[in-house]
PDB file with one MODEL, atoms N, CA, C and O in Angstrom:
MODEL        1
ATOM      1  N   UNK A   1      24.230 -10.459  22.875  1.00  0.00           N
ATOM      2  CA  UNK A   1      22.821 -10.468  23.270  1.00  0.00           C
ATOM      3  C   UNK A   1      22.081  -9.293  22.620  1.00  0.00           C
ATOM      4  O   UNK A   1      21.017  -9.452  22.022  1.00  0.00           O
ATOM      5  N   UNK A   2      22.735  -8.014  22.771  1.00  0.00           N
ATOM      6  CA  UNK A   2      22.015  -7.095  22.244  1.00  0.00           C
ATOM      7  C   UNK A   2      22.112  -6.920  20.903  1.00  0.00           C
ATOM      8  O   UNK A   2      21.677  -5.827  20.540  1.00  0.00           O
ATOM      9  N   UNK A   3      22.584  -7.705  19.931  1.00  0.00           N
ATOM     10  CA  UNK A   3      23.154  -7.747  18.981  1.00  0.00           C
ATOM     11  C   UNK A   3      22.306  -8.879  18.437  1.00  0.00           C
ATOM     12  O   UNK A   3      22.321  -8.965  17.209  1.00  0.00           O
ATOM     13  N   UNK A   4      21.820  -9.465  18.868  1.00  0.00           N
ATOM     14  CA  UNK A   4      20.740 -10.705  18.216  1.00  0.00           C
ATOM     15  C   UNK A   4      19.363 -10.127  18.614  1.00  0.00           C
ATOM     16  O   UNK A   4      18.399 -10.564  17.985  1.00  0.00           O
ATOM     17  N   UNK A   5      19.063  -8.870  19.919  1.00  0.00           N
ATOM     18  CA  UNK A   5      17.797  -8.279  19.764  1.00  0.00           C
ATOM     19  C   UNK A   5      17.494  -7.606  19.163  1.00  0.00           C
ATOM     20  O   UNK A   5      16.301  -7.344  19.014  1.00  0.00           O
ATOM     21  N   UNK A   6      18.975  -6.696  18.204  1.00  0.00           N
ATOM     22  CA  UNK A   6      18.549  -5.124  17.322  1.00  0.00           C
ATOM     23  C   UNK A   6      18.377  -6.371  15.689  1.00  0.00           C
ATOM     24  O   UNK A   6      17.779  -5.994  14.681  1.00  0.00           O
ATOM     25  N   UNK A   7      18.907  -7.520  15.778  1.00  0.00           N
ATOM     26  CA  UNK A   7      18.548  -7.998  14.261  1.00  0.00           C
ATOM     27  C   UNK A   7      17.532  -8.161  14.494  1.00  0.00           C
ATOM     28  O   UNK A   7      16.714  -7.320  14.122  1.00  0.00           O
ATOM     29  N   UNK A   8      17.046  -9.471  15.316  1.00  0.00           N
ATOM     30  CA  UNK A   8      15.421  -9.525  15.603  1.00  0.00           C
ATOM     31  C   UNK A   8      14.478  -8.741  15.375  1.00  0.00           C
ATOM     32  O   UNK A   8      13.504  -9.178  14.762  1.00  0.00           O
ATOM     33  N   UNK A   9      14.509  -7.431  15.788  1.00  0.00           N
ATOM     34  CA  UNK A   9      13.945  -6.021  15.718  1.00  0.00           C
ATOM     35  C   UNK A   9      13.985  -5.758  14.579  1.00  0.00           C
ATOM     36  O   UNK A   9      12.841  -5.839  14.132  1.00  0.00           O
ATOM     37  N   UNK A  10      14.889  -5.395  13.611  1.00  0.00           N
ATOM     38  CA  UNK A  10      15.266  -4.990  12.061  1.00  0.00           C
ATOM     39  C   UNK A  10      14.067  -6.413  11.818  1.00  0.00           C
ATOM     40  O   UNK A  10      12.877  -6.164  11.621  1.00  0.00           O
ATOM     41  N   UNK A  11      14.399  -7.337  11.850  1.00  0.00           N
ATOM     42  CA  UNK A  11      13.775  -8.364  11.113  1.00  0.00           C
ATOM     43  C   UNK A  11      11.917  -8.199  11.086  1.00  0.00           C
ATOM     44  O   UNK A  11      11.236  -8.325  10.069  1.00  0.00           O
ATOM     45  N   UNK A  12      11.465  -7.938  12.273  1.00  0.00           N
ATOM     46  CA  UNK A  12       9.836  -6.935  12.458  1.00  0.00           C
ATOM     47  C   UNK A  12       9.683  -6.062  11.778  1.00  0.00           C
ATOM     48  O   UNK A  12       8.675  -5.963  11.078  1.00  0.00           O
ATOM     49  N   UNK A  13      10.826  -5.012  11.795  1.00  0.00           N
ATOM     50  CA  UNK A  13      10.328  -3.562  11.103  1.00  0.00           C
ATOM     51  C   UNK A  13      10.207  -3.734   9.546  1.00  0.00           C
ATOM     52  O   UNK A  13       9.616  -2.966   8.788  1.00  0.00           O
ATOM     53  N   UNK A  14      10.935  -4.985   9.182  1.00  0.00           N
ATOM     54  CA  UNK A  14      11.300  -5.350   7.690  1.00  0.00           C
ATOM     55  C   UNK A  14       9.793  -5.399   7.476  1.00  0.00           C
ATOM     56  O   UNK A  14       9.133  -4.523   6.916  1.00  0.00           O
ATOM     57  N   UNK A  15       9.286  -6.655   8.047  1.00  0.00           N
ATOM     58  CA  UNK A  15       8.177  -7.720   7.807  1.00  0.00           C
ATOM     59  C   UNK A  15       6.595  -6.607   8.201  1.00  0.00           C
ATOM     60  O   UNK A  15       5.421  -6.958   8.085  1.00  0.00           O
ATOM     61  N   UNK A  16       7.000  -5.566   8.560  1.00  0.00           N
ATOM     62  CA  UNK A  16       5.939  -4.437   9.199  1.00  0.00           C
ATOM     63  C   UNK A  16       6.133  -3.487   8.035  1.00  0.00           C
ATOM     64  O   UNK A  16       5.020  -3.319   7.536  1.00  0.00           O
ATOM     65  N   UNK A  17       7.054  -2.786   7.378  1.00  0.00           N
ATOM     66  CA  UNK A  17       7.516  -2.374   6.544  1.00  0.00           C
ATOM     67  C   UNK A  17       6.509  -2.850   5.106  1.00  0.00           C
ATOM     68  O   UNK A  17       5.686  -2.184   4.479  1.00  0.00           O
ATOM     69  N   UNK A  18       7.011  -4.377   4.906  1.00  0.00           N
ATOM     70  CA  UNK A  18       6.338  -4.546   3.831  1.00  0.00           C
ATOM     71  C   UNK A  18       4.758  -4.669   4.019  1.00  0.00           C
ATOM     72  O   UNK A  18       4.099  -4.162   3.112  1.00  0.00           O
ATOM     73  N   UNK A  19       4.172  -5.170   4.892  1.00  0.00           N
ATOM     74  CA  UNK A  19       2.702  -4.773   4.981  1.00  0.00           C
ATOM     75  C   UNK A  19       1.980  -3.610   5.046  1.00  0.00           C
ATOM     76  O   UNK A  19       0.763  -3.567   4.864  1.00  0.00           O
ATOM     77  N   UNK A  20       2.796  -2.497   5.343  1.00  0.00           N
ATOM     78  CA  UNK A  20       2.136  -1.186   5.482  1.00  0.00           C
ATOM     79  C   UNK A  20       2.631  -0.630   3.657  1.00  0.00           C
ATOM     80  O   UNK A  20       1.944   0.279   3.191  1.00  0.00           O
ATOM     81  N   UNK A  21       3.571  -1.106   2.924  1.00  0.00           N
ATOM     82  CA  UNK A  21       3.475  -1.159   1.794  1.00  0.00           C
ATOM     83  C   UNK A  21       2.622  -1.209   0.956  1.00  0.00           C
ATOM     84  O   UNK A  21       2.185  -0.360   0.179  1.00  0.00           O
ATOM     85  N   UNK A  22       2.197  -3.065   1.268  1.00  0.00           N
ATOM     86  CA  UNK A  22       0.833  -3.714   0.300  1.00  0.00           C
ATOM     87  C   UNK A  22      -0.089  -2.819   0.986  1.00  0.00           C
ATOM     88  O   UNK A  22      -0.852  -2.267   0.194  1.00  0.00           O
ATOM     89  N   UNK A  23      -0.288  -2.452   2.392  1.00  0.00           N
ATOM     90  CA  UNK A  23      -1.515  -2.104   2.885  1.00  0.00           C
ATOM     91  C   UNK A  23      -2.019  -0.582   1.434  1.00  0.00           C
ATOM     92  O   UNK A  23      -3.012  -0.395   0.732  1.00  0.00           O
ATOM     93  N   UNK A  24      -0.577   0.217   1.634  1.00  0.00           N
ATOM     94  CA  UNK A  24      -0.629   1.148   1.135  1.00  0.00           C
ATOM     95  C   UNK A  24      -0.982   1.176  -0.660  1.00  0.00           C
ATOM     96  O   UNK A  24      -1.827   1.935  -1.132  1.00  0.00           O
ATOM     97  N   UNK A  25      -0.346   0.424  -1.310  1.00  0.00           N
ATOM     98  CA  UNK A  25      -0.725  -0.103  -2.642  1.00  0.00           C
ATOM     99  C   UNK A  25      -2.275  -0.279  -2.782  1.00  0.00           C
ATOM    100  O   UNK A  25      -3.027   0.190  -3.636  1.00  0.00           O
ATOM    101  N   UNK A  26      -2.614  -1.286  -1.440  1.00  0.00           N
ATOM    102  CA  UNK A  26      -4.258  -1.507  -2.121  1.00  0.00           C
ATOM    103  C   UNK A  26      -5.267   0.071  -2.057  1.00  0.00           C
ATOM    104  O   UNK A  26      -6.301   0.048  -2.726  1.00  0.00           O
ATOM    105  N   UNK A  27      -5.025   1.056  -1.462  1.00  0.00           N
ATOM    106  CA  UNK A  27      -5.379   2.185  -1.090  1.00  0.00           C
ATOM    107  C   UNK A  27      -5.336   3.151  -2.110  1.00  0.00           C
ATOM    108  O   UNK A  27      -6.142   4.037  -2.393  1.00  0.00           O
ATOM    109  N   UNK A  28      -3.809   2.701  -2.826  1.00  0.00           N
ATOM    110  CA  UNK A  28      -3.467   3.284  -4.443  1.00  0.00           C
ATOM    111  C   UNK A  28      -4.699   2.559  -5.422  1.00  0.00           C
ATOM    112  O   UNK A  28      -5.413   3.263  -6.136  1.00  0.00           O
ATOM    113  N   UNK A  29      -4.799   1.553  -5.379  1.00  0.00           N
ATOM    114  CA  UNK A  29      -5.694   0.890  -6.326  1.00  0.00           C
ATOM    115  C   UNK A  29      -6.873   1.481  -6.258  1.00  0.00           C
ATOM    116  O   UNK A  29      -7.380   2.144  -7.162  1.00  0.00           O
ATOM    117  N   UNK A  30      -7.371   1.245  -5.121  1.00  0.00           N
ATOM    118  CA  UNK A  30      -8.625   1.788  -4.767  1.00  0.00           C
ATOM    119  C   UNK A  30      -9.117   3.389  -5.460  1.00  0.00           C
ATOM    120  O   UNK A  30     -10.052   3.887  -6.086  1.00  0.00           O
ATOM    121  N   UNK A  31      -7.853   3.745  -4.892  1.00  0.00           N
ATOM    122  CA  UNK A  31      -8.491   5.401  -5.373  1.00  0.00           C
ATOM    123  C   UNK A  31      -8.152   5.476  -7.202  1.00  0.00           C
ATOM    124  O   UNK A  31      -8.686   6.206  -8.037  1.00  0.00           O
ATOM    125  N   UNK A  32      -7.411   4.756  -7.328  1.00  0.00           N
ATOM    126  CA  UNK A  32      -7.146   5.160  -8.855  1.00  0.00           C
ATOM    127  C   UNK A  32      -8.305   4.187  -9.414  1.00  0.00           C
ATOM    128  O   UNK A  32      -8.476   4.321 -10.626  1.00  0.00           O
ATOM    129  N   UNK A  33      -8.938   3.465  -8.939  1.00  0.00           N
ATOM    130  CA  UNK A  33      -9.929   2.380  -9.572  1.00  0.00           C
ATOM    131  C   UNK A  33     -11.429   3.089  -9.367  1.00  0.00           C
ATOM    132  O   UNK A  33     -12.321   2.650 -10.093  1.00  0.00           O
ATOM    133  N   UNK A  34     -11.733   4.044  -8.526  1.00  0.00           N
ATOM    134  CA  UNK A  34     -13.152   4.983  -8.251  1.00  0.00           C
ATOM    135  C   UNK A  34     -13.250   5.828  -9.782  1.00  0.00           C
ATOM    136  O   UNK A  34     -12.449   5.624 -10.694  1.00  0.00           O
ATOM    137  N   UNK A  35     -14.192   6.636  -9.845  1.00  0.00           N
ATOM    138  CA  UNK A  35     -14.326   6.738 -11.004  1.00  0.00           C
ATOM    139  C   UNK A  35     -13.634   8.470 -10.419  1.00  0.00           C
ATOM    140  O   UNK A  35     -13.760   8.686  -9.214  1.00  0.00           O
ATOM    141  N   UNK A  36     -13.102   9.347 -11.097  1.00  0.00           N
ATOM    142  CA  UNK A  36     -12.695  10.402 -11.029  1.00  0.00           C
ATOM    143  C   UNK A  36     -13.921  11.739 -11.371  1.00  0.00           C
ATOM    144  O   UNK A  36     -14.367  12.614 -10.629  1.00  0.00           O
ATOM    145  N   UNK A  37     -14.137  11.482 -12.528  1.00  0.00           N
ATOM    146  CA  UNK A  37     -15.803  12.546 -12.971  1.00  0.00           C
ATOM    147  C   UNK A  37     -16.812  10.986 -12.715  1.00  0.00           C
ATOM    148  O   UNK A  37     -16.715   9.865 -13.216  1.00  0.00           O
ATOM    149  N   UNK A  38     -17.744  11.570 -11.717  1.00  0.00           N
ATOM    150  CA  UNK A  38     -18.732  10.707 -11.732  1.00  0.00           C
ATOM    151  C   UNK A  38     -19.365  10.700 -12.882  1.00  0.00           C
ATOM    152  O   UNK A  38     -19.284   9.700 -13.595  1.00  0.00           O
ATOM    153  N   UNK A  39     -20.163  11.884 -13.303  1.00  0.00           N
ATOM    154  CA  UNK A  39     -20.939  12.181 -14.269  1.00  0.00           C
ATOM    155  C   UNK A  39     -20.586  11.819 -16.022  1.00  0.00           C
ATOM    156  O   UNK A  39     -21.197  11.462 -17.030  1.00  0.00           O
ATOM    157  N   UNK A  40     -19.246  12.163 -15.613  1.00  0.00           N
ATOM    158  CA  UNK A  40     -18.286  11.257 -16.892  1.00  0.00           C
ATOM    159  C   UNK A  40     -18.455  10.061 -17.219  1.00  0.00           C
ATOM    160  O   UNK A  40     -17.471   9.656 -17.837  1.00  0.00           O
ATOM    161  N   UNK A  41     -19.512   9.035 -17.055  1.00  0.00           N
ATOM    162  CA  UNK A  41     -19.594   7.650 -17.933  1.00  0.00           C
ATOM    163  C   UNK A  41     -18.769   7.249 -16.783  1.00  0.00           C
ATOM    164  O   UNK A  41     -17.664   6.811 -17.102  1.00  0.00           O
ATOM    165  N   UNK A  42     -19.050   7.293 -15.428  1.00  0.00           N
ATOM    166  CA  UNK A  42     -17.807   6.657 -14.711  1.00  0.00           C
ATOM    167  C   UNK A  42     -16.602   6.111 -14.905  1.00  0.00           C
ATOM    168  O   UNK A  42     -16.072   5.112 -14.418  1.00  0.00           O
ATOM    169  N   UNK A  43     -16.163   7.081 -15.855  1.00  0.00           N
ATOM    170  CA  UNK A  43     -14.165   6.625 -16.212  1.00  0.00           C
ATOM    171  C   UNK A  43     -13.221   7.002 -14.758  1.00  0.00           C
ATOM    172  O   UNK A  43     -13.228   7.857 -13.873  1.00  0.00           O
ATOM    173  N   UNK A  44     -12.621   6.078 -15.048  1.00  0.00           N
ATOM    174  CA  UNK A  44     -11.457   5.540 -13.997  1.00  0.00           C
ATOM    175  C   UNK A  44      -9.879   5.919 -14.730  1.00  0.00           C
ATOM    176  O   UNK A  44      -9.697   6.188 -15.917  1.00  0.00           O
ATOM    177  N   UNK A  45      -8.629   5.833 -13.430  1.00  0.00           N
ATOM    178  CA  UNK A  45      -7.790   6.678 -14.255  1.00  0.00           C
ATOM    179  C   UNK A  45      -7.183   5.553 -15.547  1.00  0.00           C
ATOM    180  O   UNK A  45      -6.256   5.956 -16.251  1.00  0.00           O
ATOM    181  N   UNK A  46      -7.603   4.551 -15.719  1.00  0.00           N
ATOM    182  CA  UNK A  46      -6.940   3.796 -16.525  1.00  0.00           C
ATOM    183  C   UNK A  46      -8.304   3.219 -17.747  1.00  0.00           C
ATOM    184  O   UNK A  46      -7.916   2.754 -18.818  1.00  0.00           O
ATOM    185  N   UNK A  47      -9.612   3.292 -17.508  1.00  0.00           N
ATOM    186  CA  UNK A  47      -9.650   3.003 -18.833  1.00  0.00           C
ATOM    187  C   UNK A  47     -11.981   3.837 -19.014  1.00  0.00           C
ATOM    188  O   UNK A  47     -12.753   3.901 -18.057  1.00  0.00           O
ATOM    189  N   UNK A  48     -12.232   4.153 -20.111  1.00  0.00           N
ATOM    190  CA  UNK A  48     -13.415   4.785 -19.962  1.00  0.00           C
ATOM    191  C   UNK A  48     -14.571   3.788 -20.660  1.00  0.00           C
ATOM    192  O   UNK A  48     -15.755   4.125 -20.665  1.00  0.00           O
TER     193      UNK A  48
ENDMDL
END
């Protein structure tokens, strides 16, 4: 019994795990996609 509630459990933290991931990725995007020098021609870290 307690042994089919701690997988169950693992199986949430997995599926919680990977959303606070993507959550975290889009947050990466975001900030690397703002422009870094405003005044700079609004360049971003990947292209000017």
């Amino acid at each position: 019994m307690l042994f089919w509630e701690l997988r169950k459990l693992r199986r949430i933290m997995r599926l919680e795990m990977r959303r606070l991931v993507k959550t975290l990725v889009q947050l990466l995007m975001i900030m690397l996609s703002k422009p870094i020098h405003p005044e700079n021609n609004g360049c971003t870290a990947f292209k000017c």
